[in-house]
Structures are given as C-alpha cells and as structure tokens.
C-alpha positions as CSV (number, residue, x, y, z in Angstrom):
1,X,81.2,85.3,66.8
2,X,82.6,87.4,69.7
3,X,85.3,89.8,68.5
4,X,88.6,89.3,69.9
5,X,90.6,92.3,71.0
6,X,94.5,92.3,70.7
7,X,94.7,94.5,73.6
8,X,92.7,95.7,76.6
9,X,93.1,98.9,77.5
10,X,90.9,101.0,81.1
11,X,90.8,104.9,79.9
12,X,88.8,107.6,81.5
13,X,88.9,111.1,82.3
14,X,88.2,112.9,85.9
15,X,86.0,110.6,87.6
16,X,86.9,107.8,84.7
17,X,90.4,108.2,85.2
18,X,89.6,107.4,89.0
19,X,87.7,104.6,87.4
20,X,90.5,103.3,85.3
21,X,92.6,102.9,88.2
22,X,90.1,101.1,90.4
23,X,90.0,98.8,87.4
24,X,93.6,98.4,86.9
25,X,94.3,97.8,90.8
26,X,91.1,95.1,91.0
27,X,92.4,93.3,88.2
28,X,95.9,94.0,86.7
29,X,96.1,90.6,84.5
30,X,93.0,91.8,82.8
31,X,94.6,95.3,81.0
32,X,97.4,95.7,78.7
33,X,97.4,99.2,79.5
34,X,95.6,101.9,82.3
35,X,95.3,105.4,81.4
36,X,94.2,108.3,83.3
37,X,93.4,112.0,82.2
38,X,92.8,114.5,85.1
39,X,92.0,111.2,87.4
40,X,93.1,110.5,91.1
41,X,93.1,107.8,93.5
42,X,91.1,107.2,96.8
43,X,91.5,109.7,99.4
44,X,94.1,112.6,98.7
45,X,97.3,113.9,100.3
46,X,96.2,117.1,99.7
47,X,96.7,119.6,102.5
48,X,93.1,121.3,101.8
49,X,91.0,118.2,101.7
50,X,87.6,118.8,103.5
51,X,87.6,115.1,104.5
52,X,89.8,115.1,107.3
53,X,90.9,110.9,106.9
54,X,91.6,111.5,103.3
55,X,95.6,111.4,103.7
56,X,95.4,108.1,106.0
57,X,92.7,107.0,102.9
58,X,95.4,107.9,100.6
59,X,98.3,106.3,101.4
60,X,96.3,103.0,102.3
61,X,95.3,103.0,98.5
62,X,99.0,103.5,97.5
63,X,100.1,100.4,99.8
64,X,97.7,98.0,99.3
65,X,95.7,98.5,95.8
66,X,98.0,100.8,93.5
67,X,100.7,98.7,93.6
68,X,99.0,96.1,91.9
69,X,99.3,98.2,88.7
70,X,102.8,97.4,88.9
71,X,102.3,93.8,87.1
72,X,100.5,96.3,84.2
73,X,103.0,96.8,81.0
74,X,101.7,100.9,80.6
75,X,99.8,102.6,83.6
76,X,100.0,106.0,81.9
77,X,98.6,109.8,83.7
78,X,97.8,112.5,82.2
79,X,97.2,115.7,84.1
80,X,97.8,119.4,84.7
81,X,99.9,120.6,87.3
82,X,97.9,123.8,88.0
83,X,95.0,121.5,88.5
84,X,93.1,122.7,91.0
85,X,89.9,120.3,91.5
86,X,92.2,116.6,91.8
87,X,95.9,116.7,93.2
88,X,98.8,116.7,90.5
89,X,100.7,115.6,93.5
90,X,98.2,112.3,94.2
91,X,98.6,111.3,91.1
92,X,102.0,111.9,90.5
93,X,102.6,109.6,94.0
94,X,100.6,107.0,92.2
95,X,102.8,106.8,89.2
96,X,105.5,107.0,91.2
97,X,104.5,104.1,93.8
98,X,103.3,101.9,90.4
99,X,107.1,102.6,89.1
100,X,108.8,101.4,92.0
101,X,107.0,98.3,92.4
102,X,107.2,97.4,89.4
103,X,111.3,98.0,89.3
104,X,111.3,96.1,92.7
105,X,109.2,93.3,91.3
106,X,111.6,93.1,87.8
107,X,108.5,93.8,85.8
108,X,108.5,96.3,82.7
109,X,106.0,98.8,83.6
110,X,105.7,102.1,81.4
C-alpha cells in the first residue's frame, strides 16, 4: 500500500533551492509548500554576473515561470543578505514577484 502524504512540500538548499523553485513554477498544484535556503532563480540581476544575458534571463523567469508560485499556499526563502555566491536581491525579487501575484490573483500565498 502506497503511503499517502498529507502534504507535499519541494525544499532544497543552494543548487536545491534553485531546484525547489523550478519545481514549484513547473507544477504549482502539485506542492503545498516551496522552500528555498541560499537558492536563486534563472539568470540574476546581479550587476557582477559573468554571463552578460543573465538580467534579460532573469526577469524572463520572474514574468513568465515564478509567478506560477503564486497559486502555492507557502513559497518560503531563506537566505543571507551578505551572501556573496547567489543574489539576496534575486531572491528577494522572487518572493516579491510570487507576493504580488498572488495578491492580484486573490490567492493566500505565504
């Protein structure tokens, strides 16, 4: 007999929490919750990114995948803002972006 979990929740840290947002955007009705420790998204809006399309990368993420985590009850980050190998600033945008939606969609996102 399969067991049958009560919630389902995408964690991961660094390169996970990267992970758990992929997951989370790709399917949203799947997770009762996305959480991600030291992650980021696709692309950065950081100034000192070696890739030089990484902001354009960036904010195409933001539009068109992250705000799918909006119709997720908790899409949760947790990270340093010293951090100095992934952008604070990327994923506080993210949160931010997931908030919005969410508030402009009437959905209850943490």
């Amino acid at each position: 007999q399969w067991y049958k979990a009560e919630r389902t929740v995408a964690m991961g840290y660094s390169m996970g929490g990267f992970g758990a947002f992929q997951l989370g955007c790709r399917a949203p009705q799947t997770f009762d919750a996305v959480v991600s420790v030291a992650g980021y998204g696709l692309g950065t809006n950081s100034k000192d990114a070696p890739q030089p399309y990484s902001g354009r990368v960036f904010w195409n993420f933001l539009e068109y995948e992250a705000t799918a985590m909006a119709k997720i009850p908790v899409v949760l980050a947790i990270h340093a803002r010293n951090d100095r190998l992934s952008s604070f600033g990327d994923v506080d945008q993210i949160i931010s972006t997931v908030d919005d939606r969410a508030r402009k969609d009437g959905e209850s996102c943490v």
